[in-house]
C-alpha positions in Angstrom: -2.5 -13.3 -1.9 -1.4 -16.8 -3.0 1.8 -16.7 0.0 -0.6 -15.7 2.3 -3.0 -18.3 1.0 0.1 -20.7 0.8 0.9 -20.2 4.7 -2.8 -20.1 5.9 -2.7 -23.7 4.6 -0.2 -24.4 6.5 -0.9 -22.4 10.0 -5.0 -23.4 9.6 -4.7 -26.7 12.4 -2.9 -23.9 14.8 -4.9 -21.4 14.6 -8.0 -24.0 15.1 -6.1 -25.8 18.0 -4.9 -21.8 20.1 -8.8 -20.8 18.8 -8.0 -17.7 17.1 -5.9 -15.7 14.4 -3.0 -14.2 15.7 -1.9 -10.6 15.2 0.9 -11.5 12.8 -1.2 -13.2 10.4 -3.7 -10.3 10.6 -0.1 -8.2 9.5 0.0 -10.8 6.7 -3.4 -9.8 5.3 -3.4 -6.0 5.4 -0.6 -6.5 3.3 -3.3 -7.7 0.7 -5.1 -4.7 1.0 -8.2 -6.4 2.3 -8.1 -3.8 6.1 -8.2 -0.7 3.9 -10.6 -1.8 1.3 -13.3 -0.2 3.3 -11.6 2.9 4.7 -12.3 6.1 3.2 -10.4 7.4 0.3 -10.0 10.8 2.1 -8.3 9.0 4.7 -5.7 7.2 2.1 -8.0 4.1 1.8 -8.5 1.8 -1.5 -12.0 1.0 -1.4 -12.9 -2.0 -3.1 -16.7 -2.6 -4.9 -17.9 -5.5 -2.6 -18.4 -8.3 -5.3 -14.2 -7.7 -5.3 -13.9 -8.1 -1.5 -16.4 -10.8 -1.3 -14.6 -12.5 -3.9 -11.2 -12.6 -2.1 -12.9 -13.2 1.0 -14.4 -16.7 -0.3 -10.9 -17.5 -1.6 -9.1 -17.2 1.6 -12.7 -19.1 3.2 -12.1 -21.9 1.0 -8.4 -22.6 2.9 -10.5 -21.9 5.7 -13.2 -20.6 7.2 -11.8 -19.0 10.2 -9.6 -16.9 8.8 -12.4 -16.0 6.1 -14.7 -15.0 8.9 -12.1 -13.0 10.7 -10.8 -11.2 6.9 -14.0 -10.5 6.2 -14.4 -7.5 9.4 -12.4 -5.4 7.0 -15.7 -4.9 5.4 -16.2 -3.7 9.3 -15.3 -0.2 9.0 -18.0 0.5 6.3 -19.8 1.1 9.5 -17.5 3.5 11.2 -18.3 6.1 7.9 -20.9 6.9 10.6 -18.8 8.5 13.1 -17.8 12.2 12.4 -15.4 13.3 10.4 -12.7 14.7 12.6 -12.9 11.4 14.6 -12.5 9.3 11.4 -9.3 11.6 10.9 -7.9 10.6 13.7 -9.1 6.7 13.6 -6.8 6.4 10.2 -3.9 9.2 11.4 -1.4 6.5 11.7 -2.6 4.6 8.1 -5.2 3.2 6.5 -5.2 -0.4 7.7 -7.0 -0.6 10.8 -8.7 -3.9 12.4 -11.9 -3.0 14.5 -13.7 -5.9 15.8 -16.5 -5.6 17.8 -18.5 -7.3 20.6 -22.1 -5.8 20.1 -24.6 -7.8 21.7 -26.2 -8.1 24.2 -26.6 -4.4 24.3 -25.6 -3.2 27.7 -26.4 0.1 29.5 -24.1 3.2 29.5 -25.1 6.2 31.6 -25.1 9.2 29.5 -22.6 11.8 31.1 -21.8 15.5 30.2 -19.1 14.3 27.1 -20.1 11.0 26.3 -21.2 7.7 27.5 -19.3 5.8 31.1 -19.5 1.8 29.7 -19.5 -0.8 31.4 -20.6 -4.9 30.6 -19.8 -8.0 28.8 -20.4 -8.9 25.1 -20.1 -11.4 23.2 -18.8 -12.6 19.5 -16.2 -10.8 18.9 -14.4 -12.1 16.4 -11.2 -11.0 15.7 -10.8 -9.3 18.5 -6.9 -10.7 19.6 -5.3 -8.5 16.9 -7.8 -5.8 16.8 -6.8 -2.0 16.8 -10.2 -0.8 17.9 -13.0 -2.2 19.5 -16.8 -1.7 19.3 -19.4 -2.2 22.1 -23.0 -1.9 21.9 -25.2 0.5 23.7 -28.9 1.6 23.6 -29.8 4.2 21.0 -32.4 7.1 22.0 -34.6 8.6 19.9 -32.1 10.4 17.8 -31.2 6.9 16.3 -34.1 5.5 15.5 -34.2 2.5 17.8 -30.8 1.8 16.5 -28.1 0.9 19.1 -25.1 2.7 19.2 -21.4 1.3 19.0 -18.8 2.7 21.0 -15.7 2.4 20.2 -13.1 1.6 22.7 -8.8 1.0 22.4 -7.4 -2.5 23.5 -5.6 -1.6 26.6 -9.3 -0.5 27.8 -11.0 -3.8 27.6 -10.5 -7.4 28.8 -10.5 -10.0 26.7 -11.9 -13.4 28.0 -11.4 -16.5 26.0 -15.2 -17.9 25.9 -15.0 -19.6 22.9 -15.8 -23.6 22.5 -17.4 -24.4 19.3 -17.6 -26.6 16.6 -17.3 -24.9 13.5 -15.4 -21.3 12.9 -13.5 -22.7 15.9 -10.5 -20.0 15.2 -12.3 -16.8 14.7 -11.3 -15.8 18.5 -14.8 -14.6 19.0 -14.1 -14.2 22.7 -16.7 -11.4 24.8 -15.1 -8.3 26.1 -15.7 -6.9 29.1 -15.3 -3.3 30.2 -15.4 -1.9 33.3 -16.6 2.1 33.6 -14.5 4.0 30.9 -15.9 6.7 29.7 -16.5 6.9 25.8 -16.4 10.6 24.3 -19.8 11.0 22.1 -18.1 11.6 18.9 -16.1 8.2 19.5 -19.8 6.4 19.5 -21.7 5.9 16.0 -25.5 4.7 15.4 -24.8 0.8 13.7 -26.4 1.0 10.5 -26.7 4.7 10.6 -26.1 7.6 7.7 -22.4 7.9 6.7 -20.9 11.4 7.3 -18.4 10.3 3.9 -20.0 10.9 0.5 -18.7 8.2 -1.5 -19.8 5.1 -3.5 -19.3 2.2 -0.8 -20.7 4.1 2.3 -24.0 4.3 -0.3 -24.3 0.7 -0.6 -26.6 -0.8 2.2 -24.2 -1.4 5.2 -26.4 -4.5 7.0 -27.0 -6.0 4.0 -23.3 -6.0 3.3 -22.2 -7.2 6.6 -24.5 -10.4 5.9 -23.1 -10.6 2.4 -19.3 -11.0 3.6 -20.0 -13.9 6.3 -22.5 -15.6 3.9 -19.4 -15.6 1.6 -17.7 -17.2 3.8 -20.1 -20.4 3.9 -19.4 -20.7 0.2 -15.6 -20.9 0.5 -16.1 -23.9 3.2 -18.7 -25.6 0.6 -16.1 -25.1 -2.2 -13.4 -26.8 0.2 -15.9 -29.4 1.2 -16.5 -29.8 -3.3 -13.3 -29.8 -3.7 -12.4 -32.6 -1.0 -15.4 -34.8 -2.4 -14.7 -34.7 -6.0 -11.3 -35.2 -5.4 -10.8 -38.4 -2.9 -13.8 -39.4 -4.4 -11.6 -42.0 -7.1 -9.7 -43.0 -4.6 -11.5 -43.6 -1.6 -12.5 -47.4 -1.0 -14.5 -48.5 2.4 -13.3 -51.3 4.7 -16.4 -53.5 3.3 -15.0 -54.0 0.2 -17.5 -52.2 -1.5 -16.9 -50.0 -4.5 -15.4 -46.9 -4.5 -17.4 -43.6 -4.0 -16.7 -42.4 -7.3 -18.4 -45.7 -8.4 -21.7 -45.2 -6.8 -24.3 -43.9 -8.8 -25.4 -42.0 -5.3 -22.2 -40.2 -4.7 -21.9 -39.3 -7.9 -25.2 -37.8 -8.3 -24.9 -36.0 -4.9 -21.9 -33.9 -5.8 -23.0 -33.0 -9.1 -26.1 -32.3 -7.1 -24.6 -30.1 -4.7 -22.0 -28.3 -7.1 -25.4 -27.3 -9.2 -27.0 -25.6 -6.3 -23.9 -24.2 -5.0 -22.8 -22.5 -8.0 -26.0 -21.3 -9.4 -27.0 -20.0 -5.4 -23.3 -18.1 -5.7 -24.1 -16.6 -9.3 -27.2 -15.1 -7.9 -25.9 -13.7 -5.1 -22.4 -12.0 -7.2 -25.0 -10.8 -10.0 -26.8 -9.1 -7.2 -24.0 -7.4 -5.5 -23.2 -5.9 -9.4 -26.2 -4.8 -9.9 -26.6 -2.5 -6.3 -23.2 -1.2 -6.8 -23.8 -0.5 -10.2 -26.8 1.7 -8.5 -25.1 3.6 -6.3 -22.1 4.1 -8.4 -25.0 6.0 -10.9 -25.8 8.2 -7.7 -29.2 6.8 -7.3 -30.8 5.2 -4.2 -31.1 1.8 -3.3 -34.6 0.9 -3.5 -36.0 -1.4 -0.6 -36.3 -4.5 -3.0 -33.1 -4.9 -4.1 -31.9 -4.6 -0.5 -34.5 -6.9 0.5 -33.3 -9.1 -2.4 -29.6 -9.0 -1.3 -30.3 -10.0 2.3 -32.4 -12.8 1.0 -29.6 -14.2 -1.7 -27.5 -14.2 1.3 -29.4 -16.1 3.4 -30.0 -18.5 0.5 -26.1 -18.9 -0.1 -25.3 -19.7 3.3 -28.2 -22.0 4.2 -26.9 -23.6 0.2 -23.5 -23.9 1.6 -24.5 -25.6 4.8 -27.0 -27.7 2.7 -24.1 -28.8 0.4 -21.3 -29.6 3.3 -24.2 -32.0 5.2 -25.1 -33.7 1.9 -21.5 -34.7 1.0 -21.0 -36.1 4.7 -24.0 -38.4 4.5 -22.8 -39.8 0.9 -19.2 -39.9 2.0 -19.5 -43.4 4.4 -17.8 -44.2 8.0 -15.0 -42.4 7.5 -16.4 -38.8 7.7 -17.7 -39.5 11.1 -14.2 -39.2 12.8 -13.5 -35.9 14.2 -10.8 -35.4 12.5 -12.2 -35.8 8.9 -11.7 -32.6 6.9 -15.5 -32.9 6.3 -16.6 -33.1 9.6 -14.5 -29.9 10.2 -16.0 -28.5 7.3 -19.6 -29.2 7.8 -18.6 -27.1 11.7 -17.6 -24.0 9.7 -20.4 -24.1 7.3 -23.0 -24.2 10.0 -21.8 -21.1 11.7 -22.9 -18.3 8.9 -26.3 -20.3 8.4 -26.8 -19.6 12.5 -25.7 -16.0 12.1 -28.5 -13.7 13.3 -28.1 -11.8 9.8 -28.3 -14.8 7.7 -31.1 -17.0 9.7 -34.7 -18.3 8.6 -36.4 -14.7 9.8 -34.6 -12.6 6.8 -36.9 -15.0 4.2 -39.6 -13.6 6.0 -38.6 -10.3 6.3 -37.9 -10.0 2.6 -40.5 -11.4 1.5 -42.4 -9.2 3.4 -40.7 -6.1 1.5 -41.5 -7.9 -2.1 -45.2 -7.9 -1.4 -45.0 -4.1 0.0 -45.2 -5.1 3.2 -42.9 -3.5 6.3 -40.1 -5.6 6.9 -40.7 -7.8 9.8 -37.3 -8.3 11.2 -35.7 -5.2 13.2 -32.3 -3.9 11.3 -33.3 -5.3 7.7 -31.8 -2.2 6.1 
C-alpha cells in the first residue's frame, strides 16, 4: 500500500487534470487486495470486516479523494451477493478482483422480454467506470422487489461512455453517465439493489446501504485529515503579504485547528466504534436490529457533513492565499463537499434516523 500511496502522490494532479483514474492505476490497487475484499470467499475472495476496508480507504483518501472515492466501489460487489449463484460463478471465473461500477440513476425503463430485460437510456455518476470490468444500470423493480430497483449488469464493450463530468471537488472519479442502447440483459444477470444475498456469509449480513454510505463518508475524512495535515503543518511558516503575524501566531488559527481536529477525530471514533460493533453482530449470527442501522447511516452522515465542516473552517482562518484555485485547500474543501452532497449521506438520513430511534418508519426510501 505505501508504493501505491507513494505514486498516487505523485500521479494525483493527472488524474485531476484527464478527470478520471486510469485502468492501470486501478491494476495498482487490486494488487492491495482492496477489489476482492468484498468478493465471496467461495469464489476465492478475501473478505475484509468493513472498519478494515474503511480504514484503508481513508488512507488512500487522505493522498486524495478521487482515487479514495473510486477504491472505495470495491466495497461495490457486496451488492452483487444478490445475484444468483451460478451467475456470481461465472462473474469471478477469471479471479477474484473484479471492478463493477455502476450508473444507477435516474432509473430508466427496460421492457421485460421472455429471458430478461432489453435496456436502453442514460445514467449518470458512474464513478469508476473507465477501468471497470462490469457495469450496473438501474431499472424499475416490480412487486417482487419491494419497490426496490433493479441493477443490471452489463460488459464494457456494450455501453458508451460519455465524459460528462465538470466539477469542483472529486474532480477525478470519472463519474461519466453511460448510455446503452437496446441490449438485452438475461434476468439472472439483474439483482434487486439492496436486496437479500444468495451467499451465507458474514459481510453479505452486514447492512449493504448503510455500508455503501459508510465507504464514501470515509472518504470525506481522509480529505479533512489532508486538509489537518496541510493547516497544522504550513501553519509556522506561513506569513501574509501585510506583515502581520504568522498563522501559527494567531490565537484564531490556532484555536480553529485544534477546534476542527477535536470534532473530526471524536466524529471518526464514533463512526469506527460503530462499524465494530455491527460486525461484531453479525459475526455472532444475529440480526442487525433497525437502530443500530439507523445509527450507522446517521454516524455517516455526521462524519461527512464533520469533514466538510472542518475543510471550510480551515479555509476561512487560512487568509488570501487559500482563495487561489490552485491552493491545496481550495482543492480540498471541492473533494470534501462531494460525500456531504451524496444522496446517501445528505440532511434527510438525520431525519430518517431519527425517525427509526423514536419507533417511527423511516422516512427516507432505501434506509436499510
Amino acid at each position: 500500500m505505501d508504493a501505491v500511496l507513494a505514486e498516487l502522490a505523485r500521479r494525483r494532479a493527472e488524474f485531476r487534470e484527464q478527470r478520471y483514474v486510469p485502468r492501470d492505476f486501478v491494476d495498482r490497487l487490486k494488487e492491495t487486495g482492496l477489489y476482492r475484499a468484498a468478493t465471496p470467499a467461495k469464489f476465492g475472495g478475501e473478505p475484509l470486516p468493513p472498519a478494515e476496508f474503511l480504514d484503508r480507504i481513508e488512507r488512500i483518501s487522505v493522498v486524495d479523494g478521487s482515487a479514495g472515492w473510486v477504491a472505495s466501489f470495491g466495497s461495490g460487489l457486496i451488492y452483487l451477493a444478490a445475484l444468483p449463484p451460478q451467475t456470481q460463478a461465472e462473474l469471478y471465473r477469471d479471479g477474484p478482483d473484479v471492478v463493477f461500477a455502476g450508473g444507477l440513476f435516474p432509473v430508466q425503463p427496460a421492457e421485460p422480454t421472455g429471458d430478461g430485460f432489453l435496456v436502453e437510456g442514460r445514467w449518470k455518476f458512474a464513478s469508476g467506470c473507465m477501468a471497470a470490468d462490469v457495469l450496473g444500470v438501474g431499472i424499475p423493480g416490480d412487486d417482487s422487489t419491494a419497490g426496490k430497483p433493479r441493477v443490471a449488469l452489463l460488459r464494457p464493450e456494450q455501453v458508451e461512455i460519455v465524459r460528462d463530468w465538470d466539477v469542483v471537488g472529486m474532480r477525478g472519479t470519472g463519474s461519466f453517465d453511460l448510455v446503452v442502447r437496446g441490449v438485452e440483459v438475461p434476468r439472472e444477470w439483474t439483482f434487486v439493489r439492496g436486496g437479500a444475498p444468495t451467499v451465507d456469509e458474514p459481510l453479505y449480513r452486514y447492512p449493504t446501504i448503510a455500508y455503501a454510505a459508510q465507504v464514501l463518508a470515509v472518504v470525506g475524512a481522509g480529505v479533512a485529515r489532508a486538509a489537518l495535515n496541510h493547516a497544522e503543518e504550513t501553519g509556522a511558516g506561513y506569513a501574509g503579504v501585510t506583515g502581520a503575524p504568522k498563522l501559527a501566531d494567531r490565537a484564531y488559527y490556532r484555536a480553529a485547528v485544534a477546534t476542527a481536529e477535536a470534532e473530526l477525530r471524536s466524529a471518526r471514533s464514533w463512526f469506527y466504534d460503530l462499524s465494530h460493533e455491527v460486525w461484531d453482530t453479525v459475526v455472532a449470527g444475529d440480526d442487525v436490529s433497525d437502530e443500530q442501522n439507523a445509527h450507522l447511516r446517521l454516524a455517516a452522515a455526521h462524519l461527512a457533513r464533520t469533514s466538510s465542516d472542518v475543510v471550510a473552517r480551515l479555509v476561512e482562518v487560512s487568509g488570501t492565499a487559500a482563495i487561489n484555485n490552485d491552493h491545496p485547500l481550495q482543492l480540498l474543501l471541492g473533494d470534501a463537499l462531494v460525500p456531504k452532497q451524496h444522496a446517501f449521506l445528505g440532511p434527510a438520513m438525520y431525519d430518517a434516523a431519527g425517525a427509526v430511534l423514536m419507533g417511527l418508519p423511516p422516512t427516507t426510501p432505501g434506509f436499510r
